[in-house]
Residue frames as a rotation matrix with the C-alpha (Angstrom) as fourth column:
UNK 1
0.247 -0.904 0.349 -0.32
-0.593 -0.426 -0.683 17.33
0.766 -0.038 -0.642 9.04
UNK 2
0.059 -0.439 -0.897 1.96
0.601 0.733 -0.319 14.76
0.797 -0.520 0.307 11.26
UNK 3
0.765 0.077 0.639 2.40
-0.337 -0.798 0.500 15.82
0.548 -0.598 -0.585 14.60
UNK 4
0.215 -0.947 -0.239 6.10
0.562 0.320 -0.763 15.45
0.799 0.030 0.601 14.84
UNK 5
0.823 -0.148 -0.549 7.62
0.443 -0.438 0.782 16.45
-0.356 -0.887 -0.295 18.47
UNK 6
0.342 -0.776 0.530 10.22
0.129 -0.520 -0.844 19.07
0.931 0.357 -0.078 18.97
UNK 7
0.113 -0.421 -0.900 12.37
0.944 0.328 -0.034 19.07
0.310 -0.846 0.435 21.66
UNK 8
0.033 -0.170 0.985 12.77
-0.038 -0.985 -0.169 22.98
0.999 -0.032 -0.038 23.73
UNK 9
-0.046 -0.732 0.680 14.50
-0.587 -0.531 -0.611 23.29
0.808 -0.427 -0.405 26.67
UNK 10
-0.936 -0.271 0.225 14.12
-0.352 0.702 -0.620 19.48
0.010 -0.659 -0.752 27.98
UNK 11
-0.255 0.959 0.122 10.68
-0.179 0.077 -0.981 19.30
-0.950 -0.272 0.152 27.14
UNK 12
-0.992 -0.128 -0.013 8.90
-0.002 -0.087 0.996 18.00
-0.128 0.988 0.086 24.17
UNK 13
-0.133 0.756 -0.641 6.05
-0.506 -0.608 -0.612 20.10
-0.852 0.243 0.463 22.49
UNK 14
-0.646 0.318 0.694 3.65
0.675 0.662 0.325 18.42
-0.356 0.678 -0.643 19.77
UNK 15
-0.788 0.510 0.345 1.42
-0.242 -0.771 0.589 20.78
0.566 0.381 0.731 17.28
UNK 16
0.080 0.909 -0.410 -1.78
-0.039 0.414 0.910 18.08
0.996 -0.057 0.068 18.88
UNK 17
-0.078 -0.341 0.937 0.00
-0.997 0.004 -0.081 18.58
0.024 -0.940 -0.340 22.87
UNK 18
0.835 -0.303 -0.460 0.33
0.382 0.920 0.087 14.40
0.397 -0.248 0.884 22.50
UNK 19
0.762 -0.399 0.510 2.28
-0.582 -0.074 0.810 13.37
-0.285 -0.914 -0.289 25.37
UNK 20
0.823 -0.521 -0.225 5.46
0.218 0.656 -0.723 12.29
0.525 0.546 0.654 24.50
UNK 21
0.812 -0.551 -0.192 8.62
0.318 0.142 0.937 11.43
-0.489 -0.823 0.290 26.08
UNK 22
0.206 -0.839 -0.504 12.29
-0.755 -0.464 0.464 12.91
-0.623 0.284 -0.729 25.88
UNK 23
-0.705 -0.570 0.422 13.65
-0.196 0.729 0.656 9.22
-0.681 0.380 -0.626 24.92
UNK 24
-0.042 0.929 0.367 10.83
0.262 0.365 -0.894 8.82
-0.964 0.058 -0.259 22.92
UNK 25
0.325 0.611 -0.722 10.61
-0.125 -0.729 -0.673 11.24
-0.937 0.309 -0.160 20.41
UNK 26
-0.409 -0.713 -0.570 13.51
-0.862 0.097 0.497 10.86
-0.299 0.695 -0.654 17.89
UNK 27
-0.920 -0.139 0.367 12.06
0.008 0.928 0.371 7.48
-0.393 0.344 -0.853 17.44
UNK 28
0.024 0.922 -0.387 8.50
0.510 -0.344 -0.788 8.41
-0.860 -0.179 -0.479 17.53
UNK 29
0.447 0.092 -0.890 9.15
-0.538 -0.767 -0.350 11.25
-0.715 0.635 -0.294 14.73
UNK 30
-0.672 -0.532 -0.514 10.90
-0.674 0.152 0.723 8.91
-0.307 0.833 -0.460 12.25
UNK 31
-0.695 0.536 0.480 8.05
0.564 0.820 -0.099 6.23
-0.446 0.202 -0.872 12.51
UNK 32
0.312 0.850 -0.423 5.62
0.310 -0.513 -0.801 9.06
-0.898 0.119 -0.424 11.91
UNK 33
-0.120 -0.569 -0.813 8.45
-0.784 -0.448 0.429 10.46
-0.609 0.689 -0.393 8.66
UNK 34
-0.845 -0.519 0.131 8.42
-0.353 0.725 0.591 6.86
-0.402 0.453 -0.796 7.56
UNK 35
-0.070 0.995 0.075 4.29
0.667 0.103 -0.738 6.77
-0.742 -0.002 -0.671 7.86
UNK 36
0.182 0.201 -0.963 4.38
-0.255 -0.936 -0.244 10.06
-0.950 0.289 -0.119 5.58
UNK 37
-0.585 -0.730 -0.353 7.16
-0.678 0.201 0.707 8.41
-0.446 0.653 -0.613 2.92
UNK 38
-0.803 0.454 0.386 4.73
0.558 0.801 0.220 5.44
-0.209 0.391 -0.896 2.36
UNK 39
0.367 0.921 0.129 1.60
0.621 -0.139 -0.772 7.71
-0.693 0.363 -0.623 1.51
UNK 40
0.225 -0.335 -0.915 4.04
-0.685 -0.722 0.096 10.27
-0.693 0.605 -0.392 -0.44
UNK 41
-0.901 -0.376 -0.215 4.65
-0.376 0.433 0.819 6.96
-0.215 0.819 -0.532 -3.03
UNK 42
-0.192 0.896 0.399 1.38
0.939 0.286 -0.191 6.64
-0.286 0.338 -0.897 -3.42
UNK 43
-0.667 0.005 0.745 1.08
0.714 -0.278 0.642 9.75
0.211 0.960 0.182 -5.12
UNK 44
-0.354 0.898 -0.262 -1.31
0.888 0.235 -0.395 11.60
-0.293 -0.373 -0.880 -3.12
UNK 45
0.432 0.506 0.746 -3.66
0.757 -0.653 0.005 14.47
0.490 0.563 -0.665 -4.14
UNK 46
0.632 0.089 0.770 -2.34
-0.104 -0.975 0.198 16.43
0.768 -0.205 -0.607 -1.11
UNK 47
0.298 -0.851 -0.432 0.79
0.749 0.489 -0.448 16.97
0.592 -0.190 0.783 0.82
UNK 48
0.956 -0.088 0.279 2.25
-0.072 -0.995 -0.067 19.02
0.283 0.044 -0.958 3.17
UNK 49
0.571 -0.815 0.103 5.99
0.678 0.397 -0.618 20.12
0.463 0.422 0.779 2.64
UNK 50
0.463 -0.351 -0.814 8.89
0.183 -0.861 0.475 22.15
-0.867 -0.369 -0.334 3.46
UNK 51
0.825 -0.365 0.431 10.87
0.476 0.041 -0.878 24.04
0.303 0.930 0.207 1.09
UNK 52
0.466 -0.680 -0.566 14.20
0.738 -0.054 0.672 24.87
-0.488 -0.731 0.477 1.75
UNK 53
0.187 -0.472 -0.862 16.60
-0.287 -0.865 0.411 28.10
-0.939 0.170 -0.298 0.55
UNK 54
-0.659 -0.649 -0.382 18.57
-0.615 0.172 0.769 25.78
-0.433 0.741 -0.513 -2.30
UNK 55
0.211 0.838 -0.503 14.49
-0.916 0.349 0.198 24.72
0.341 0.419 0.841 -4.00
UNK 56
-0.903 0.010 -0.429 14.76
0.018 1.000 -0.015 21.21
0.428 -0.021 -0.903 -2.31
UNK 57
0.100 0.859 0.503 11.33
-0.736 -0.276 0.618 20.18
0.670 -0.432 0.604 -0.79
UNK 58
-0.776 -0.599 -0.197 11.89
-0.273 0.602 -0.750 18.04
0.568 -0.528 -0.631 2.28
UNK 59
0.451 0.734 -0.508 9.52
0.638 0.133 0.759 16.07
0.624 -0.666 -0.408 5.29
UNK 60
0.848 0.262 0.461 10.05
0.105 -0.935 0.339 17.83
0.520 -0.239 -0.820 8.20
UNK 61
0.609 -0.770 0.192 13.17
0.337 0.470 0.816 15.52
-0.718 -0.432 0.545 9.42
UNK 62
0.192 -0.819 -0.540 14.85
-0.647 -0.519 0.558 16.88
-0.738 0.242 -0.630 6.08
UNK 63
-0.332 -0.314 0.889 14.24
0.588 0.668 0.456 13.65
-0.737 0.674 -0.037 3.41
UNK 64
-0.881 -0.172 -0.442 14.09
-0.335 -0.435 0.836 15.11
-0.335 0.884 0.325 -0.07
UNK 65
-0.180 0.847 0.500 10.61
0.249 0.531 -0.810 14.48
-0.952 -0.021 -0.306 -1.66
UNK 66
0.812 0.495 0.308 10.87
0.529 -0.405 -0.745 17.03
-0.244 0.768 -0.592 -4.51
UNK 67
-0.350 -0.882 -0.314 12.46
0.807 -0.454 0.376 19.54
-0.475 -0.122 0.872 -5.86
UNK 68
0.345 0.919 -0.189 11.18
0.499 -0.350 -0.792 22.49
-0.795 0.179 -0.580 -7.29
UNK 69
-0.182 -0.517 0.836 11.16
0.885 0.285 0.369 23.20
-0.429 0.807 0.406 -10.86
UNK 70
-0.339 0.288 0.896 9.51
0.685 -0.576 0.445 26.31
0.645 0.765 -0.003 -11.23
UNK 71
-0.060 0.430 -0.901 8.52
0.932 -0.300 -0.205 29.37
-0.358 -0.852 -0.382 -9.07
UNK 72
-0.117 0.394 0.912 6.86
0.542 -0.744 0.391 32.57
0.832 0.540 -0.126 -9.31
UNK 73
-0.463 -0.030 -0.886 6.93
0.820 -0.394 -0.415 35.48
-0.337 -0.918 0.207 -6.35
UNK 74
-0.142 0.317 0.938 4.48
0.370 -0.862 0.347 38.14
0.918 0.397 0.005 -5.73
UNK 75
-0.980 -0.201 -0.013 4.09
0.053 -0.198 -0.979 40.42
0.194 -0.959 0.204 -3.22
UNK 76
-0.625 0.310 -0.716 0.71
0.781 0.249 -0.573 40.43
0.001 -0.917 -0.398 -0.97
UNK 77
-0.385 0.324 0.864 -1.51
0.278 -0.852 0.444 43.39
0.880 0.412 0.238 -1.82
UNK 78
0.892 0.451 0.007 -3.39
0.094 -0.202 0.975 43.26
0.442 -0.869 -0.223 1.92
UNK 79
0.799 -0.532 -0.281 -0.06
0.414 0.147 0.898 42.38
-0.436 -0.834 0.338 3.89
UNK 80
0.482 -0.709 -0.515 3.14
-0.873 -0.335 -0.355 43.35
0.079 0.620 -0.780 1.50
UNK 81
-0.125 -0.760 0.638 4.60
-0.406 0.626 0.666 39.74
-0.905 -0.176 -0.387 2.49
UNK 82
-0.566 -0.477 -0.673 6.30
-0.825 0.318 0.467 38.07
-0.009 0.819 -0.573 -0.14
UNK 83
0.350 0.758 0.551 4.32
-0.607 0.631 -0.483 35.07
-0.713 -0.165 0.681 -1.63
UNK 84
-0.421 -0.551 -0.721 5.93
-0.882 0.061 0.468 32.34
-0.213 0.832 -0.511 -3.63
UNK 85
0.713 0.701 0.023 3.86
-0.630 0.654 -0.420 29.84
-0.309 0.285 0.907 -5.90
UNK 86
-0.547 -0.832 0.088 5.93
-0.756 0.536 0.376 26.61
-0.360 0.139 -0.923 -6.73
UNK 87
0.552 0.584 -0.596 5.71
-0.769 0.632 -0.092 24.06
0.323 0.509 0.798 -9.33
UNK 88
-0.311 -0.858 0.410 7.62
-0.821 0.459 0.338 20.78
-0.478 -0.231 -0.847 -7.75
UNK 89
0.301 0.012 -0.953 8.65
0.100 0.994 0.044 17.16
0.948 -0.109 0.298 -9.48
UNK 90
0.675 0.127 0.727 7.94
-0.708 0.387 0.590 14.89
-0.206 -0.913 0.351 -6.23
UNK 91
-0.429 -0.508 0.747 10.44
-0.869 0.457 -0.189 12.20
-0.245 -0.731 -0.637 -5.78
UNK 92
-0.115 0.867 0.485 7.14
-0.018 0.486 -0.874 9.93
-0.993 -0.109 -0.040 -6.49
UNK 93
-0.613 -0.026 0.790 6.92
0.759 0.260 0.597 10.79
-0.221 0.965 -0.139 -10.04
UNK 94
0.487 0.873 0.023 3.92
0.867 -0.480 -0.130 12.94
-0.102 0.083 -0.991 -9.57
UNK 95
-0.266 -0.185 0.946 3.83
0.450 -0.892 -0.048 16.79
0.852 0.413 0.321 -10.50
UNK 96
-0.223 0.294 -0.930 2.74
0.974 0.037 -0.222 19.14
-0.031 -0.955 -0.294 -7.35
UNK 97
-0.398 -0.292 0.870 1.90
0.172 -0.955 -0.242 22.91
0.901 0.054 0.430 -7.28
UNK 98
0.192 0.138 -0.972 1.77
0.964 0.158 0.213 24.94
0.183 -0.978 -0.102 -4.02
UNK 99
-0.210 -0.505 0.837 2.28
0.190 -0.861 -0.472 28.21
0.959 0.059 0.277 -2.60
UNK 100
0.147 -0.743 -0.653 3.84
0.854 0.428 -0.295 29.77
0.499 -0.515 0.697 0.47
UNK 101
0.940 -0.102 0.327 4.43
-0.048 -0.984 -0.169 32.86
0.339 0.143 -0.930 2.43
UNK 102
0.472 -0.816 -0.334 8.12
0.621 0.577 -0.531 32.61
0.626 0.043 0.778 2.35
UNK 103
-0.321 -0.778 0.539 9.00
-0.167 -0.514 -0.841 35.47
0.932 -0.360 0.036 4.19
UNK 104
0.028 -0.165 0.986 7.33
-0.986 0.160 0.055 33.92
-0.166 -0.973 -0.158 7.70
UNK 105
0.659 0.625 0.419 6.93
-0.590 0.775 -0.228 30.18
-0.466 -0.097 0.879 6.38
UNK 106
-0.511 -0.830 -0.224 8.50
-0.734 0.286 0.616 27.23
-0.447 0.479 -0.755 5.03
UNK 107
-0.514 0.721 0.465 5.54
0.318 0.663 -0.678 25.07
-0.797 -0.200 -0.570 4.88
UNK 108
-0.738 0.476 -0.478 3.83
-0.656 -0.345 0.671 24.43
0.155 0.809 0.567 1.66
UNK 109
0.064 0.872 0.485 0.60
-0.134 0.489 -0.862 23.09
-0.989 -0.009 0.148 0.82
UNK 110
-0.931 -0.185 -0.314 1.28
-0.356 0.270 0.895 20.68
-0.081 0.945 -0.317 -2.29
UNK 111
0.453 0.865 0.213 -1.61
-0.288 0.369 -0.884 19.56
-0.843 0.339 0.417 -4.90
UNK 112
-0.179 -0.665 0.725 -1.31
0.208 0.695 0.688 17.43
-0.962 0.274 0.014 -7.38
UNK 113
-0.351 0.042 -0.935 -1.29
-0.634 -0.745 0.204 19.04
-0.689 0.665 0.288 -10.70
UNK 114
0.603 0.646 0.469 -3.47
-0.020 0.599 -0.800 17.29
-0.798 0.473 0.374 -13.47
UNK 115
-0.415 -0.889 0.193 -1.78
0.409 0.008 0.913 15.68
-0.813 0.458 0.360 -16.00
């Protein structure tokens, strides 16, 4: 997983605490979006994504990568949260399947589905 800064109340906060600067970042996070885009056309075995409300799958800046074609929701038997398994076409060509707890997450964990 990239470790893309987020800006919060004048201060910016990495997942890895990498020091990074206010003016920095915006640039910083697209080189790292642009690092992601070049291994996502290469097809890779594993990916992580976001998925958004209207099935688009996105990087974390918001480029389209996918889209999902197929999904299946169940509910959690330990927790009751809502789980939702997703087949996505990638952008790439490649197939992808993943699953989610949508009701705290947006973040999938894609594999590449054998053909």
């Amino acid at each position: 997983m990239s470790d893309y800064g987020y800006v919060l109340e004048g201060r910016v906060f990495t997942p890895n605490q990498t020091a990074v600067s206010l003016a920095e970042c915006e640039a910083r996070n697209k080189a790292l979006e642009a690092a992601e885009l070049e291994q996502w056309a290469t097809c890779p075995d594993d990916f992580a994504a976001y998925v958004s409300n209207d099935r688009r799958v996105t990087t974390w800046l918001g480029t389209q990568i996918g889209r999902v074609v197929a999904l299946t929701t169940y509910r959690n038997g330990l927790t009751g949260s809502r789980m939702d398994c997703v087949t996505v076409r990638g952008t790439n060509g490649a197939t992808y399947r993943g699953r989610y707890g949508s009701d705290w997450s947006q973040c999938v964990r894609l594999r590449r589905a054998k053909a």
